[in-house]
N, CA, C and O of each residue as an XYZ file, in Angstrom:
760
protein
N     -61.894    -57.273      8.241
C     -60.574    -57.565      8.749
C     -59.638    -56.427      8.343
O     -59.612    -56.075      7.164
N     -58.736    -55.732      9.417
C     -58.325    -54.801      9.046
C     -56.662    -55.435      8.360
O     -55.812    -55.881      9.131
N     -56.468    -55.374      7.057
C     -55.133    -55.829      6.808
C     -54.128    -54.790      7.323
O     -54.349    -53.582      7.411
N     -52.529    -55.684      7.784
C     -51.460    -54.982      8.601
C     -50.556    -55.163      7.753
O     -50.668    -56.259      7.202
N     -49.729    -54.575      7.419
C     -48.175    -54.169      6.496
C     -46.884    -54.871      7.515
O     -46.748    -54.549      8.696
N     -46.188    -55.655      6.961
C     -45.155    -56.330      7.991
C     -43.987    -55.066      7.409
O     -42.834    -55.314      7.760
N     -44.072    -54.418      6.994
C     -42.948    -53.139      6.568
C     -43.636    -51.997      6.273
O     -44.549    -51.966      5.448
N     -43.132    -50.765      7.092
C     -43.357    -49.653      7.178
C     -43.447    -49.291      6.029
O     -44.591    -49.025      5.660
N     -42.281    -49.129      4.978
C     -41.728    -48.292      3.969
C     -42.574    -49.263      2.620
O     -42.414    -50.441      2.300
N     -43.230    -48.505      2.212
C     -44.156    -48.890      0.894
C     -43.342    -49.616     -0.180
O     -43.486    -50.611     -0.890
N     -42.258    -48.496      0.061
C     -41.537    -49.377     -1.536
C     -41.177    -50.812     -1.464
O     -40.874    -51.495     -2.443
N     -41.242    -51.319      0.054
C     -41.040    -52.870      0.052
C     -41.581    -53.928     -0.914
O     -41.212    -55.016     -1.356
N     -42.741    -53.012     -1.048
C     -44.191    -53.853     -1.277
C     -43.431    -53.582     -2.885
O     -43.979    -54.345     -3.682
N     -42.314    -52.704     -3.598
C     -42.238    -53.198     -4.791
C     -40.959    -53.900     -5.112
O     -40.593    -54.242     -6.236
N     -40.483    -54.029     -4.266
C     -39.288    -54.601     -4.614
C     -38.710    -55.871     -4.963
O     -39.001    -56.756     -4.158
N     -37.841    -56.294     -6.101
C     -37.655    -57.159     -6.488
C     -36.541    -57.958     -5.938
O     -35.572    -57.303     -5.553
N     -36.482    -59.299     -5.819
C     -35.699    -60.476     -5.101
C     -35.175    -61.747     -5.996
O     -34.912    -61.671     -7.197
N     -35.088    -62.752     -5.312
C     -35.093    -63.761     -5.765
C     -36.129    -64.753     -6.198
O     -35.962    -65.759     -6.888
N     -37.429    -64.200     -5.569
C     -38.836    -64.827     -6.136
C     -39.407    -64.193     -6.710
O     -40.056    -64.756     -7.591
N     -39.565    -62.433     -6.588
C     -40.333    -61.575     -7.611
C     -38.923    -61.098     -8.377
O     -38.309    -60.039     -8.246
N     -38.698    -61.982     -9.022
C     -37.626    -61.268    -10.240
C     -38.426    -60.559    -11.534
O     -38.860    -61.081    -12.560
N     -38.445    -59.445    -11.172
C     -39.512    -58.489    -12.095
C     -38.087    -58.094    -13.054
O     -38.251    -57.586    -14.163
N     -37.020    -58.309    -12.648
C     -36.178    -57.179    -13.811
C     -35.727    -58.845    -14.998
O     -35.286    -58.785    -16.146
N     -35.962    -59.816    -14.391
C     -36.294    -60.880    -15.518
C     -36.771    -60.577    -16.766
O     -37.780    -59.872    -16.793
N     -36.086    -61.095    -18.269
C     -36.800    -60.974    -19.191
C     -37.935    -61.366    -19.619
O     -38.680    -60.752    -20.383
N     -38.102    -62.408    -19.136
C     -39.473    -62.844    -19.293
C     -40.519    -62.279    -18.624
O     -41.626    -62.141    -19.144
N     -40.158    -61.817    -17.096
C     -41.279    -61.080    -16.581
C     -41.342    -59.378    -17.195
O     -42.449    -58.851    -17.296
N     -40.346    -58.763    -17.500
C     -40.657    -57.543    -18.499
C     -41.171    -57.798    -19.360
O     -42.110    -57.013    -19.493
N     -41.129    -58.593    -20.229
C     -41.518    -58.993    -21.380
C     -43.033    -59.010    -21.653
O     -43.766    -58.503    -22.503
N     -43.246    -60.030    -20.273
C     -45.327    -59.889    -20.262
C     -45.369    -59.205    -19.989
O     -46.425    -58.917    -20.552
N     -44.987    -57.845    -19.140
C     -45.399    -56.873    -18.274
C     -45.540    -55.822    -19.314
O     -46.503    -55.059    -19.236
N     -44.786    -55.719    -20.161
C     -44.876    -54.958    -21.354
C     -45.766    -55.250    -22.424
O     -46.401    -54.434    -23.092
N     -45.757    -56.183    -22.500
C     -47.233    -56.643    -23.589
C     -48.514    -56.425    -22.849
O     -49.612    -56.129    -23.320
N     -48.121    -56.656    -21.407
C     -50.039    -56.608    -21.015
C     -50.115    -55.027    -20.801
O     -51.233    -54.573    -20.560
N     -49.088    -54.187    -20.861
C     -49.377    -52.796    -20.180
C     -49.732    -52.078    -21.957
O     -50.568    -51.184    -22.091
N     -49.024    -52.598    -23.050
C     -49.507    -51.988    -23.981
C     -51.422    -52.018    -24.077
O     -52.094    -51.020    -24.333
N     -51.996    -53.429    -23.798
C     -53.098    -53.328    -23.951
C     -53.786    -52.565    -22.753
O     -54.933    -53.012    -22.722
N     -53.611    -51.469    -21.584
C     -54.325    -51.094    -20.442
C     -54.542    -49.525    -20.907
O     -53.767    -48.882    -21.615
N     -55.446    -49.191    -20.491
C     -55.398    -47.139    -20.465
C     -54.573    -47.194    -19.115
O     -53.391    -46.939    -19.346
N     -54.800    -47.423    -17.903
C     -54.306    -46.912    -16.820
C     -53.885    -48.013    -15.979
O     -53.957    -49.164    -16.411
N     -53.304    -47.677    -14.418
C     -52.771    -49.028    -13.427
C     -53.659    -50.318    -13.582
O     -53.525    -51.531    -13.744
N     -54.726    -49.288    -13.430
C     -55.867    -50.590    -12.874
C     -56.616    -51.242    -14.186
O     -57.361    -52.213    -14.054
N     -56.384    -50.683    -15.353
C     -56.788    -51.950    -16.418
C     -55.527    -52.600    -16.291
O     -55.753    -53.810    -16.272
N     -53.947    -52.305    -16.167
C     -52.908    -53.296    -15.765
C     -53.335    -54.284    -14.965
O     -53.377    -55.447    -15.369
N     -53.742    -53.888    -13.593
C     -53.434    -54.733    -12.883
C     -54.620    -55.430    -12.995
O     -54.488    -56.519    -12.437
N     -55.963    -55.254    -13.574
C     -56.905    -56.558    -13.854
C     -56.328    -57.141    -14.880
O     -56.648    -58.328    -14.956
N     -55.239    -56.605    -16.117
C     -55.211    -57.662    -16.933
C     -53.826    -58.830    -16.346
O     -53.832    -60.053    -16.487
N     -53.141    -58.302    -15.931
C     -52.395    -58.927    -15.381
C     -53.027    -60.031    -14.328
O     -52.690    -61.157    -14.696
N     -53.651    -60.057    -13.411
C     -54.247    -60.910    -12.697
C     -55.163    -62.094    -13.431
O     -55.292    -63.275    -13.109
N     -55.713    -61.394    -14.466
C     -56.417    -62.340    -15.665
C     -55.129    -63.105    -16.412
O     -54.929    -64.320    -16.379
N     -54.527    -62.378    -16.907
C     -53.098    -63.071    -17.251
C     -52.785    -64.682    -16.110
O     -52.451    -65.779    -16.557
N     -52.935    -64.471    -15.169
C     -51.883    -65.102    -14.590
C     -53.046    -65.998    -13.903
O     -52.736    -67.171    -13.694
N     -54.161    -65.643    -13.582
C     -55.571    -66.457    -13.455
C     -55.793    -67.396    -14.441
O     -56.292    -68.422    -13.980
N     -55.598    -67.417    -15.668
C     -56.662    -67.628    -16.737
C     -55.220    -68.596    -17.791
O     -55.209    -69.681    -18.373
N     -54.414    -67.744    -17.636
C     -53.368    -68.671    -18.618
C     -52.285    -69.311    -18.135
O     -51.462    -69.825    -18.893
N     -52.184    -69.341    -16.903
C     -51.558    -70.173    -15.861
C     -51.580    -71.071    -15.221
O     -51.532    -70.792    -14.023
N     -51.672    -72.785    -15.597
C     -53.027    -73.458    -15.036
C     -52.024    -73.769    -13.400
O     -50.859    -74.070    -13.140
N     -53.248    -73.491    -12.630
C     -52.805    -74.262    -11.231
C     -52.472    -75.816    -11.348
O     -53.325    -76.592    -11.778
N     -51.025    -76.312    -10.899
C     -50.806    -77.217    -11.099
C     -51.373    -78.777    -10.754
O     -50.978    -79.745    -11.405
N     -52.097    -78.867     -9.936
C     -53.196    -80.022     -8.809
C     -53.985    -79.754     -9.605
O     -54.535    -80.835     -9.817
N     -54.647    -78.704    -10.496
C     -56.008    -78.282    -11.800
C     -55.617    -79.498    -12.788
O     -56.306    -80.384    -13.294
N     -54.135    -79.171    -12.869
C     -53.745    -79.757    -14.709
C     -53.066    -81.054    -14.121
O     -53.395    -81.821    -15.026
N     -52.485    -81.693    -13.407
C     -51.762    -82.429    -12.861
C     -50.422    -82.084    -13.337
O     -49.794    -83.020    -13.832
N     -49.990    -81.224    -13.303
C     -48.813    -81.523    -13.882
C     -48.247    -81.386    -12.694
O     -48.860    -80.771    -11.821
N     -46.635    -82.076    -12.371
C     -45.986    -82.576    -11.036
C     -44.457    -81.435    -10.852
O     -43.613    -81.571     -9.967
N     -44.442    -80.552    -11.742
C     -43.563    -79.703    -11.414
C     -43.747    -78.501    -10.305
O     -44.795    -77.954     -9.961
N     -42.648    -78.304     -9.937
C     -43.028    -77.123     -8.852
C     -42.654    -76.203     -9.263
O     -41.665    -76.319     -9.985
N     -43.161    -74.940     -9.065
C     -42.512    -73.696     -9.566
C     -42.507    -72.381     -8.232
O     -43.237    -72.538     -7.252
N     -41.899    -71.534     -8.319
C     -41.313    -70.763     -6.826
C     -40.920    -69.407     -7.455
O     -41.050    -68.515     -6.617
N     -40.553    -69.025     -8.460
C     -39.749    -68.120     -8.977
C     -40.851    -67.554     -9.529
O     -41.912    -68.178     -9.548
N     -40.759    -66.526     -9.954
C     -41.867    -65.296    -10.951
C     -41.934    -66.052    -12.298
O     -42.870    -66.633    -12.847
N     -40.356    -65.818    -12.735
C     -39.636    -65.803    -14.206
C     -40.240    -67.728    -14.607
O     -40.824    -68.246    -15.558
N     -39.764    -68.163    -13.474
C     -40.296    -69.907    -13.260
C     -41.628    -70.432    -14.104
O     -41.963    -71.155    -15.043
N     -42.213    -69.411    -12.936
C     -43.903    -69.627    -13.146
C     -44.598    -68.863    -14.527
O     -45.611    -69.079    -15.193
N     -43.799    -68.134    -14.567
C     -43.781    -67.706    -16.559
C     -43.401    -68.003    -17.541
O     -43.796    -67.339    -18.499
N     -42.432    -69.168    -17.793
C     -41.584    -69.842    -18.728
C     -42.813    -70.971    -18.807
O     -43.669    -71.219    -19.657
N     -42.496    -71.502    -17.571
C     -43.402    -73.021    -17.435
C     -44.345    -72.908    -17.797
O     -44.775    -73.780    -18.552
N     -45.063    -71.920    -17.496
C     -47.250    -71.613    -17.346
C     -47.304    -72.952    -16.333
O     -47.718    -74.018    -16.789
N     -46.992    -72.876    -15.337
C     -47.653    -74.147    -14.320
C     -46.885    -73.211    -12.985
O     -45.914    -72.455    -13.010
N     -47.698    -73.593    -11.970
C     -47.664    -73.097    -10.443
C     -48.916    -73.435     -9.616
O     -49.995    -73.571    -10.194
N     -48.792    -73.598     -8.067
C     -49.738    -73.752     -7.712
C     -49.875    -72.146     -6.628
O     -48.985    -71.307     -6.765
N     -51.040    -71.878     -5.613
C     -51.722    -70.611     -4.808
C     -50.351    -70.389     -5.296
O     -50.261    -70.062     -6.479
N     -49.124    -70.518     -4.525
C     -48.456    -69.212     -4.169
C     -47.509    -69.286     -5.210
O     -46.801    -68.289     -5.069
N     -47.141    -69.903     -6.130
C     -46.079    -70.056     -7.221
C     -46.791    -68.450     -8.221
O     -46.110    -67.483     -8.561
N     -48.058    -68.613     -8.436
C     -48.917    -67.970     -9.372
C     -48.896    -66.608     -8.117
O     -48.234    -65.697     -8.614
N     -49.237    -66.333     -7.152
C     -49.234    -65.368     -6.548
C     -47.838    -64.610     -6.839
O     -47.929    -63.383     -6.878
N     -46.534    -65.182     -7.055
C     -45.453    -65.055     -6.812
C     -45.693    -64.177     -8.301
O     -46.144    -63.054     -8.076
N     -45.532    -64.403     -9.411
C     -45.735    -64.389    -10.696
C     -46.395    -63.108    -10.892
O     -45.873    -62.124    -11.415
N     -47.930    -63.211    -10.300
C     -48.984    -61.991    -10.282
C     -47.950    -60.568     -9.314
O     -48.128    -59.391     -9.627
N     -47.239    -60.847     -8.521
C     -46.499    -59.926     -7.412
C     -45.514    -59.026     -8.637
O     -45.334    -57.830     -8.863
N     -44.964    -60.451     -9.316
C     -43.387    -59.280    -10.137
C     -44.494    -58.693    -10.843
O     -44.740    -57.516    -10.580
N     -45.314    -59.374    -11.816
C     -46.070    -58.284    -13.461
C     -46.074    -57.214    -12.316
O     -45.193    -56.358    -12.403
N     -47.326    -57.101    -10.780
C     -47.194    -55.673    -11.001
C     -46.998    -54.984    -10.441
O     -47.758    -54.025    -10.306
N     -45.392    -55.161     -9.550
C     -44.519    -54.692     -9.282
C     -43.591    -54.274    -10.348
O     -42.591    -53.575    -10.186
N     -43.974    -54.718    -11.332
C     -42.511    -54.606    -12.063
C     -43.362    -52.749    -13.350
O     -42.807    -52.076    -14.219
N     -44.627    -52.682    -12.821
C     -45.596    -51.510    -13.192
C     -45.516    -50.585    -12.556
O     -45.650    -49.477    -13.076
N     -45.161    -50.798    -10.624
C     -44.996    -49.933     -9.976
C     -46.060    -49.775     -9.270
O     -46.448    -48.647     -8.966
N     -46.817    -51.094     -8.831
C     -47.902    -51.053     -8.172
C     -47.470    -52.251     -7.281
O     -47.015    -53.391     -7.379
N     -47.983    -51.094     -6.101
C     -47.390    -51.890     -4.991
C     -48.372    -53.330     -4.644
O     -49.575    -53.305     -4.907
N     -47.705    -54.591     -4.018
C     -48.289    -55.696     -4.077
C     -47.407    -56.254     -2.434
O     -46.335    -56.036     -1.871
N     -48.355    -56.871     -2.255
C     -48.286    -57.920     -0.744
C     -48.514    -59.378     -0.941
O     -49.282    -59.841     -1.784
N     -47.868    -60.000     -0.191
C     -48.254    -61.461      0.129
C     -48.650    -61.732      1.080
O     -48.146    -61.636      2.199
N     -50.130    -62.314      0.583
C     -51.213    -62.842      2.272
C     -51.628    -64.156      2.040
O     -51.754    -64.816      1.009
N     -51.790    -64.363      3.077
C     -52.467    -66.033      2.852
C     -53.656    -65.918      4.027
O     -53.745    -65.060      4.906
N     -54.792    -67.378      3.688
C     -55.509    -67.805      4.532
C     -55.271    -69.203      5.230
O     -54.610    -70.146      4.796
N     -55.779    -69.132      6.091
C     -55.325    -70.742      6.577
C     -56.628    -72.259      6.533
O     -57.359    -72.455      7.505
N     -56.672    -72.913      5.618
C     -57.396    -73.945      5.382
C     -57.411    -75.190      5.710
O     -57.914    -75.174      6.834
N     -57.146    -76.421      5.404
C     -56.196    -77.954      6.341
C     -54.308    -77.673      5.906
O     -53.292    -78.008      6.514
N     -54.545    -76.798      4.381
C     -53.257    -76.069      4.352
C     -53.330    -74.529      4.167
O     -54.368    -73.903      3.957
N     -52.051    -73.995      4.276
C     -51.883    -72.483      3.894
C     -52.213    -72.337      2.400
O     -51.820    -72.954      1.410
N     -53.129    -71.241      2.580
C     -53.065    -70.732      1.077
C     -52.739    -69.191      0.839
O     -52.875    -68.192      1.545
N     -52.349    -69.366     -0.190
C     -51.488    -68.296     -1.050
C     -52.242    -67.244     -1.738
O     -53.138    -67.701     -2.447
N     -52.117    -65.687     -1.733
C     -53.001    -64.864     -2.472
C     -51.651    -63.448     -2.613
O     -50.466    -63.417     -2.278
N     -52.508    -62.499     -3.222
C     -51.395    -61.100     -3.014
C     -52.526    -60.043     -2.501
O     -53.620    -60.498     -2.169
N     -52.290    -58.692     -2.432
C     -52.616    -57.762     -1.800
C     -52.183    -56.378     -2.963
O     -51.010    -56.108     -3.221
N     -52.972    -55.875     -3.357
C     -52.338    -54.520     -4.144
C     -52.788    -53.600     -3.848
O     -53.923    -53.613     -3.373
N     -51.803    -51.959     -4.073
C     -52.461    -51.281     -2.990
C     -52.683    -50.362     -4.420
O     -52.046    -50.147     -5.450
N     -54.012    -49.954     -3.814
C     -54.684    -48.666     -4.513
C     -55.579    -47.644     -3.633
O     -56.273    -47.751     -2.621
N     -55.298    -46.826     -4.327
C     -56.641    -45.113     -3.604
C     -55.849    -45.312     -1.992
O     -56.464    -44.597     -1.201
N     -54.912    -45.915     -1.421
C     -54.526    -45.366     -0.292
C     -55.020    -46.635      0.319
O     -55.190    -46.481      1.528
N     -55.371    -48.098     -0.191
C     -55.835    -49.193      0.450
C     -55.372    -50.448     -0.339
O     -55.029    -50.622     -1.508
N     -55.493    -51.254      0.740
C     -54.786    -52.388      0.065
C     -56.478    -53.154     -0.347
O     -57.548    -52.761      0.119
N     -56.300    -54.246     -1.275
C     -57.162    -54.809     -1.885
C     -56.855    -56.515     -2.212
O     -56.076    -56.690     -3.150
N     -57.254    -57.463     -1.706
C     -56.646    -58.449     -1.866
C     -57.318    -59.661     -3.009
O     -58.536    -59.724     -3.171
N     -56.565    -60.389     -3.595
C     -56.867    -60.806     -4.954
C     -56.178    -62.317     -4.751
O     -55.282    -62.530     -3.934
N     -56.540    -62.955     -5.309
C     -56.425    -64.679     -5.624
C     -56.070    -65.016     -7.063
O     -57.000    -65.470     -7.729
N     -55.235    -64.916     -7.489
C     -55.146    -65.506     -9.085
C     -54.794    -67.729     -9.086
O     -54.149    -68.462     -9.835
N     -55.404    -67.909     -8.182
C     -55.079    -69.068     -8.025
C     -55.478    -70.243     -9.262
O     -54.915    -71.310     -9.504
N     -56.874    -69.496    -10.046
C     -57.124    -69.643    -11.480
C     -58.897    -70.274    -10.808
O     -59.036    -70.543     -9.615
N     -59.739    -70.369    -11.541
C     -61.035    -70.413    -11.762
C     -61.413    -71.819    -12.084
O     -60.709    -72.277    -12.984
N     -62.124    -72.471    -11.718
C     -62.822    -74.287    -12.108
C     -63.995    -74.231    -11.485
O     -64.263    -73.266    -10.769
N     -64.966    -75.386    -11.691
C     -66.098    -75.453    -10.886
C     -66.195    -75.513     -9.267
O     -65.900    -76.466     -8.546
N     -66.774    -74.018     -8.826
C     -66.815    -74.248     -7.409
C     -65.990    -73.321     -6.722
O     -65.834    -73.238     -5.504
N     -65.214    -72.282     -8.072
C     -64.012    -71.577     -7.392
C     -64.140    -70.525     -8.814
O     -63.897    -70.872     -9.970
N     -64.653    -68.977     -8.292
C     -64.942    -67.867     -9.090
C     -63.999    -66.721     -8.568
O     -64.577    -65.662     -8.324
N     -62.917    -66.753     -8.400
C     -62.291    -65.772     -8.099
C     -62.108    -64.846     -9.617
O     -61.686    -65.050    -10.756
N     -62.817    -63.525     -8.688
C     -62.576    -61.753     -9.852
C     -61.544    -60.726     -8.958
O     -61.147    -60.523     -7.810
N     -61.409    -60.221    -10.405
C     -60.025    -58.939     -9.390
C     -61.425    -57.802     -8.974
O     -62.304    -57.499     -9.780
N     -61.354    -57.361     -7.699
C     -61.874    -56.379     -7.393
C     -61.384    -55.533     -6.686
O     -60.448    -55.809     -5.935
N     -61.869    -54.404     -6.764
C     -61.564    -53.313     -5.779
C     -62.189    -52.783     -5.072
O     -61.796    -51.891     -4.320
N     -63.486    -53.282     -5.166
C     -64.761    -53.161     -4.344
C     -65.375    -54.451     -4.047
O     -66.235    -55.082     -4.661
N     -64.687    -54.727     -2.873
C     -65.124    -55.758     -2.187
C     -64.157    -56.979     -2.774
O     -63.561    -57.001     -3.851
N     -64.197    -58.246     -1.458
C     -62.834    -59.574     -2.050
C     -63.878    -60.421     -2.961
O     -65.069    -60.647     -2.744
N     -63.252    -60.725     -3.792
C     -64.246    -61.742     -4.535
C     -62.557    -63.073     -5.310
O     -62.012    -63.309     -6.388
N     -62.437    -63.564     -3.671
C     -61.921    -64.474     -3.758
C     -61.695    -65.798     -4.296
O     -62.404    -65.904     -5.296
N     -60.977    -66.944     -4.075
C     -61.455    -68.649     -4.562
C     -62.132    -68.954     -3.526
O     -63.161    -69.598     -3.732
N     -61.642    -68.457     -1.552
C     -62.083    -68.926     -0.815
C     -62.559    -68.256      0.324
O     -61.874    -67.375      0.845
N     -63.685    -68.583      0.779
C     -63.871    -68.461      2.248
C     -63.837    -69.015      3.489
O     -64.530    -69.957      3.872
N     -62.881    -68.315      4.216
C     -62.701    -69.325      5.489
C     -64.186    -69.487      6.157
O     -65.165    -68.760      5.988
N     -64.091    -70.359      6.760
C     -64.840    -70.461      7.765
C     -64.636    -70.788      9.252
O     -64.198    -71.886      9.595
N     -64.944    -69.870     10.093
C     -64.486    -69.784     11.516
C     -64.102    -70.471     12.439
O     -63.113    -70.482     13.172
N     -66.016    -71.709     12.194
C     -65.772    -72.849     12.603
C     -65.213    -73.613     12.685
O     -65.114    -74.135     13.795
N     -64.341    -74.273     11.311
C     -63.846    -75.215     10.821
C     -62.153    -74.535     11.203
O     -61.404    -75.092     10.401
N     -61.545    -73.830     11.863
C     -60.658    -73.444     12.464
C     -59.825    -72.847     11.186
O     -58.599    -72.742     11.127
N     -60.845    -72.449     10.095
C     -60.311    -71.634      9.027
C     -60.083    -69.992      9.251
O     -60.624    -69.408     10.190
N     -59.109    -69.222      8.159
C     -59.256    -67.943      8.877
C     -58.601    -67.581      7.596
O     -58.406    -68.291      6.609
N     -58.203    -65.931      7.872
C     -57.352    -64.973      7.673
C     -56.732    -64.036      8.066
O     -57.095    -62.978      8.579
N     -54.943    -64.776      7.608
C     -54.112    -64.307      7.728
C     -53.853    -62.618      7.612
O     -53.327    -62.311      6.542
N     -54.157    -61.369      8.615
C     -54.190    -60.393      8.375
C     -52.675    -59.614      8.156
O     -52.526    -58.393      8.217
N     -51.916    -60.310      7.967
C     -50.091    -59.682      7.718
C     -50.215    -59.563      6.116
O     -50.393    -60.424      5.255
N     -50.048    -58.141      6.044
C     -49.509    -58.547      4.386
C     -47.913    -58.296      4.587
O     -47.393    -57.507      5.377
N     -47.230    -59.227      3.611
C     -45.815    -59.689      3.741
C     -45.312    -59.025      2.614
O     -45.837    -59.184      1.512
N     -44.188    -58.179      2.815
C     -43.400    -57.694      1.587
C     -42.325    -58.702      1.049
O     -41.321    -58.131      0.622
N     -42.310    -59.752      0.990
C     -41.690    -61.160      0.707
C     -42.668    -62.457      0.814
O     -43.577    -62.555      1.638
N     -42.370    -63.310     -0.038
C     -43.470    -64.623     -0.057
C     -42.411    -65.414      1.929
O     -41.358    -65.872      2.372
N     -43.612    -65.064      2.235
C     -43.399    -66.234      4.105
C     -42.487    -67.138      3.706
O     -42.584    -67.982      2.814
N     -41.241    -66.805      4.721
C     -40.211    -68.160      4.651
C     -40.750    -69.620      4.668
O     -40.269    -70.528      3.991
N     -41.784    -69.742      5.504
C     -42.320    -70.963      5.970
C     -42.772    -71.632      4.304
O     -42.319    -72.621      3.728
N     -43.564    -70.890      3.972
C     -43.904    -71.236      2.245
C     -42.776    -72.028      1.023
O     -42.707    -73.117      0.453
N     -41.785    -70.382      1.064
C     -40.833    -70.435      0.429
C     -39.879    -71.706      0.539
O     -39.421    -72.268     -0.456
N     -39.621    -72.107      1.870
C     -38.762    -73.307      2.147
C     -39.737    -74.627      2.026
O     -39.247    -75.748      2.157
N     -40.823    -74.484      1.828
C     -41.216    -76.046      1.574
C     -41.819    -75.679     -0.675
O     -42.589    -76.441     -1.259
N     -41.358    -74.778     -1.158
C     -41.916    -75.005     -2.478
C     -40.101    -75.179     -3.038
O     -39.949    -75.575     -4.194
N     -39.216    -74.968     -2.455
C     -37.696    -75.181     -2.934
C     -36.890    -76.453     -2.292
O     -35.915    -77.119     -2.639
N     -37.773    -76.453     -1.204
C     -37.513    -78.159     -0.888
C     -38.296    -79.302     -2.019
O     -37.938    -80.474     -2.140
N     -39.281    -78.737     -2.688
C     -39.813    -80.013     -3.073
C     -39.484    -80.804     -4.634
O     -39.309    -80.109     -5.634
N     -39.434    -82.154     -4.691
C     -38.576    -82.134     -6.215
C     -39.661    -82.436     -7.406
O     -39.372    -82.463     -8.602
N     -41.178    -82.694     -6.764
C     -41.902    -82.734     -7.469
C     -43.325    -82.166     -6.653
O     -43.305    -81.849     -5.464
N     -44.465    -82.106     -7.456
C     -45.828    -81.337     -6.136
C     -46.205    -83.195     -5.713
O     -45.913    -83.063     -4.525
N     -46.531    -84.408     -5.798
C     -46.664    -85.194     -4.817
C     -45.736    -84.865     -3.852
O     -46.527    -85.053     -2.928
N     -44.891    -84.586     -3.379
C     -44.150    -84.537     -2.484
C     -44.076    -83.123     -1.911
O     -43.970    -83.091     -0.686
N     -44.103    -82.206     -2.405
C     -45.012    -80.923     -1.924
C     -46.035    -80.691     -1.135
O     -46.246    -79.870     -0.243
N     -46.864    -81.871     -1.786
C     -48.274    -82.061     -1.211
C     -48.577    -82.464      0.403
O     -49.366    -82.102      1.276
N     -47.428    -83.467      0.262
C     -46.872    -83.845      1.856
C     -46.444    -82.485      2.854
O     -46.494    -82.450      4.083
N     -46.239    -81.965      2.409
C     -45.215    -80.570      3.083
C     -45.248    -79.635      3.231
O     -44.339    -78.894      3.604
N     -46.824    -79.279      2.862
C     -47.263    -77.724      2.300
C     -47.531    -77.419      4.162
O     -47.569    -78.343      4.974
N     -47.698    -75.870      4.550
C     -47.866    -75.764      5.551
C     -48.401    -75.755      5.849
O     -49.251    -75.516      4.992
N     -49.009    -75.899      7.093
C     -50.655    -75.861      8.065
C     -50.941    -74.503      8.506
O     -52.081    -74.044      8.423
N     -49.762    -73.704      9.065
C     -50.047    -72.789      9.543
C     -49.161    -71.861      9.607
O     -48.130    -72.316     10.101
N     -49.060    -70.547      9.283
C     -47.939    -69.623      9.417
C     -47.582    -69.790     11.284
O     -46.671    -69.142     11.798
């Protein structure tokens, strides 16, 4: 699948908002502790993705009923679900200077992933977090995702990478006052 850039100008892909608040203290804060432990981008950006894989529990994993939407959010709390944690994984490493995208696949709901670009290619990654049945690794050779669509089942992928988390997303994780009610609302389809 050939991935497509919804913005020309690269630096989109680093720029900070109201959901990747990278100039947040809290998101400098990890970004600086995980970059002390890296030699270069790319031990960053695997530890960062492990960061946010591994010590972040997906919220439907842990039950916990909060929603989270914000970078800084999903780093205070440690709880988010696909795209709260995607959101999170976007500021650390943007906020490094490595450019990052938001993609999703489409399943009975949308799911949430990022895109980082290296050697002149984008590379797409899932920190959605790891349980039985779901092995997502950061790679750069080759996707080694949580999921695979399947064709049949009118599953797919979303080939836009988005220099902003999809309005469609964004307005149902700030509409919701808890994830049962999220759960109701999540989207079907970009």
């Amino acid at each position: 699948m050939e991935l497509i850039q919804n913005a020309t100008d690269l630096s989109a892909y680093l720029a900070a908002d109201e959901v990747v608040d990278h100039h947040h203290a809290v998101v400098h804060e990890t970004a600086a502790r995980l970059a002390k432990g890296a030699a270069d981008s790319y031990a960053y950006a695997r530890a960062a993705f492990e960061f946010v894989r591994d010590t972040i529990p997906h919220s439907q994993d842990s039950g916990d009923l909060r929603v989270t939407w914000r970078a800084s959010d999903v780093l205070e709390q440690r709880t988010g679900i696909c795209y709260a944690k995607a959101h999170a994984l976007a500021a650390l490493l943007r906020a490094e200077d490595i450019p990052t995208a938001f993609c999703y696949q489409k399943f009975d709901e949308v799911h949430g992933l990022v895109a980082v670009r290296f050697n002149g290619a984008w590379h797409r990654q899932d920190p959605r977090g790891n349980k039985p049945g779901v092995d997502a690794q950061f790679s750069l050779d080759g996707e080694r995702l949580a999921f695979t669509p399947d064709p049949e089942s009118n599953e797919l992928d979303y080939p836009v990478l988005y220099a902003e988390p999809h309005p469609v997303v964004l307005s149902a994780l700030k509409a919701a006052p808890d994830r049962p009610y999220l759960w109701k609302t999540l989207p079907t389809a970009l």
